[in-house]
C-alpha positions as CSV (number, residue, x, y, z in Angstrom):
1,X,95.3,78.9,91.7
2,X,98.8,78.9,92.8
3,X,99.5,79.8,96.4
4,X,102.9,81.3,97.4
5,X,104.7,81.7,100.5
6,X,106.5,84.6,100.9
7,X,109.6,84.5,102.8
8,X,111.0,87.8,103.5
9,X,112.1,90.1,106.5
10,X,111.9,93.7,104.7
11,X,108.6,95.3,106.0
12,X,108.2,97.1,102.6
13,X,109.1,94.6,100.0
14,X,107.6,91.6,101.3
15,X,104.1,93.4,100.8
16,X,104.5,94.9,97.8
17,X,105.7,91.5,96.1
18,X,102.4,90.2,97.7
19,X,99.8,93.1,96.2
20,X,101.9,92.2,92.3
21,X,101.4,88.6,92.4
22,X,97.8,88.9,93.8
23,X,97.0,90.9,90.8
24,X,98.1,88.5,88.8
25,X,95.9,86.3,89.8
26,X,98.0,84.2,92.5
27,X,97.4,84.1,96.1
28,X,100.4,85.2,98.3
29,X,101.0,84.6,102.6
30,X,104.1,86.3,103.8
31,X,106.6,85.7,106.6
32,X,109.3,87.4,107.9
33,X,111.2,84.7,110.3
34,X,112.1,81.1,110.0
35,X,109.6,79.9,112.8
36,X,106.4,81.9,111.2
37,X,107.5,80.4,107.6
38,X,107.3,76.7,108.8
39,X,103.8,78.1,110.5
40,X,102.6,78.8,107.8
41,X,103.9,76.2,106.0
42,X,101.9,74.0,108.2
43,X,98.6,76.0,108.3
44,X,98.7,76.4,104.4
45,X,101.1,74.4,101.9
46,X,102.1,76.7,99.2
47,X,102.6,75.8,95.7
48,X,105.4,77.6,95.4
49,X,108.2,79.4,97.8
50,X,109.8,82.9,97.7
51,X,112.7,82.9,100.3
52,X,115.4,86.0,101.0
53,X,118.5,84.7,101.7
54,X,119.2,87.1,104.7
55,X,116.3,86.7,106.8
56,X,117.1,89.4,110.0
57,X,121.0,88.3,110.0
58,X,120.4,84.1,109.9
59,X,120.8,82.2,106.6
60,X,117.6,81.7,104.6
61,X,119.6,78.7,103.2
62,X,119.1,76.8,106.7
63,X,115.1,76.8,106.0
64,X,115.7,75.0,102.2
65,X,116.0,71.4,103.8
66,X,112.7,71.4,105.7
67,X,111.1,73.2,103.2
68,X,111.7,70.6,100.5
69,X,111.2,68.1,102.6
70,X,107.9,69.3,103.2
71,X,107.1,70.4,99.5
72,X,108.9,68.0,97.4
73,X,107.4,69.4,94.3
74,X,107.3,72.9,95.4
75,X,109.1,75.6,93.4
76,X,111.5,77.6,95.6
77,X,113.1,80.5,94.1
78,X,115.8,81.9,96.8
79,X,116.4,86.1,96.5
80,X,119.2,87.6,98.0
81,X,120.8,91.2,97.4
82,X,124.3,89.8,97.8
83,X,124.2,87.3,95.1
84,X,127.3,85.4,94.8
85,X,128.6,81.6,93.2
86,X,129.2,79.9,95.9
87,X,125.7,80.7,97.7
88,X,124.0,79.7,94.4
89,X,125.8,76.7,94.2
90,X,124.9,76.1,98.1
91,X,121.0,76.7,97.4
92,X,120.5,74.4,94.1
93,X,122.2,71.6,96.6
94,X,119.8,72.5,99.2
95,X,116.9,72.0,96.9
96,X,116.2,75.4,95.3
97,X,114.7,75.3,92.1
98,X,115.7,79.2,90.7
99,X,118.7,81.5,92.4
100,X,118.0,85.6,91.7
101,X,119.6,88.3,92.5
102,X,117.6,91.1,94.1
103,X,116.1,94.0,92.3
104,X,114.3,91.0,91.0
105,X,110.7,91.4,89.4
106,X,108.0,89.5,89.6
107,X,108.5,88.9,86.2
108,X,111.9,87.7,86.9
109,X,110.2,85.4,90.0
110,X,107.1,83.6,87.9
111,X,109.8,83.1,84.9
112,X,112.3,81.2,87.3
113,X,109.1,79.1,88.7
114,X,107.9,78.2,84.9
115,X,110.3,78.2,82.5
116,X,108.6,76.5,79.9
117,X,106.0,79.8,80.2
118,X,109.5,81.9,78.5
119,X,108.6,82.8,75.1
120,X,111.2,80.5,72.3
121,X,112.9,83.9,71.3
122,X,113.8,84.5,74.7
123,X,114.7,81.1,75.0
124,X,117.3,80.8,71.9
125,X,118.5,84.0,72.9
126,X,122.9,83.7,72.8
127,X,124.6,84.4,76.0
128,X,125.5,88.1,76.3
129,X,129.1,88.8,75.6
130,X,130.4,90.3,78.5
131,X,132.9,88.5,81.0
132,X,133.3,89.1,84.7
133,X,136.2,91.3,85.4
134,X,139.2,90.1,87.3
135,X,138.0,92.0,90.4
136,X,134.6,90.1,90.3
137,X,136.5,86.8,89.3
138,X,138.8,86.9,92.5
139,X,135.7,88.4,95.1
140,X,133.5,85.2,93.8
141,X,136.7,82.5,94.4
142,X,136.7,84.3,97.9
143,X,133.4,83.4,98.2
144,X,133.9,79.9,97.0
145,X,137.2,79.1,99.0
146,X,134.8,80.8,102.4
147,X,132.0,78.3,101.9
148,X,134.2,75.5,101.2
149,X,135.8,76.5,105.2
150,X,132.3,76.9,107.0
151,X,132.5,80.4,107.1
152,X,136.2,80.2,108.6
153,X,138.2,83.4,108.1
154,X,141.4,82.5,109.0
155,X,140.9,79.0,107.1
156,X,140.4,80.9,104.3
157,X,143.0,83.0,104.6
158,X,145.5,79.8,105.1
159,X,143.7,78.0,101.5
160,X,144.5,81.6,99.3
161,X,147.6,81.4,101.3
162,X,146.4,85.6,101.7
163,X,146.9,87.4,105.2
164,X,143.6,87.1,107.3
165,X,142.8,90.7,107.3
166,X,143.5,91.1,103.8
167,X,140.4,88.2,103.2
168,X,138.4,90.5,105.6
169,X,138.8,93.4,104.1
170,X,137.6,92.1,100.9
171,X,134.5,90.4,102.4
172,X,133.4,93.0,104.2
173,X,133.0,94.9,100.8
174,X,130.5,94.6,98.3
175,X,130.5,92.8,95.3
176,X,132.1,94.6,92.5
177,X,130.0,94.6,89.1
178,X,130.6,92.4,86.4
């Protein structure tokens, strides 16, 4: 039976994922801060890892080293409701094995943890047609160009060669849709 650790600070979705995959047949231990996940980690290696990428304001990405270094064949699948390239990019480096963007099902979570469980048809299914507009183009290379300076605003504003407030203005907004 596979056992998954929950990482997750929302007080109403960390259950609920919990009570789905326990119907499934899995077993499921939550935690909602970096020091009770490597608890738990040591009182009861999981088979496979859920972890939010905002956990209470610190990055969820700062846990994916000592996690995979503690489960070198676990799957982690990293969940975040500001999904963005350059943070997906930054967790597969870490060592996550799946990146989704939040509403994500548990569907969505067991296919990103077993892929070879997909039926064929989904599989050999084309790409869709659709291309991210030119707002969504230029808020991911934001993104990108932030990462690439630690976080730096005023770097980042110096590599678009943009005004700093300009660059916060834009991150300070949501992503735009595709």
């Amino acid at each position: 039976m596979t056992h998954f650790l929950l990482i997750e600070d929302d007080p109403v979705f960390a259950p609920v994922l919990a009570r789905a995959l326990t119907r499934r047949g899995f077993t499921a231990a939550c935690a909602a801060t970096s020091e009770a996940a490597l608890a738990s980690l040591a009182a009861s290696p999981p088979d496979a890892v859920v972890l939010d990428l905002n956990l209470a304001g610190e990055s969820g990405l700062a846990l994916l080293p000592p996690l995979r270094a503690a489960l070198p064949e676990a799957g982690i699948v990293v969940l975040t409701g500001y999904a963005s390239i350059a943070t997906a990019v930054e967790a597969i480096k870490l060592g996550a094995t799946h990146y989704l963007a939040k509403p994500a099902t548990v569907d969505d979570i067991l296919l990103a943890l077993a892929p070879r469980t997909m039926p064929a048809e989904a599989a050999a299914a084309p790409p869709p047609d659709q291309t991210m507009s030119v707002r969504r183009l230029t808020w991911e290379h934001v993104q990108r160009v932030l990462v690439e300076q630690g976080g730096n605003v005023s770097a980042t504003a110096r590599a678009l060669n943009m005004h700093r407030r300009t660059v916060q203005r834009m991150l300070s907004k949501r992503p735009v849709g595709q």
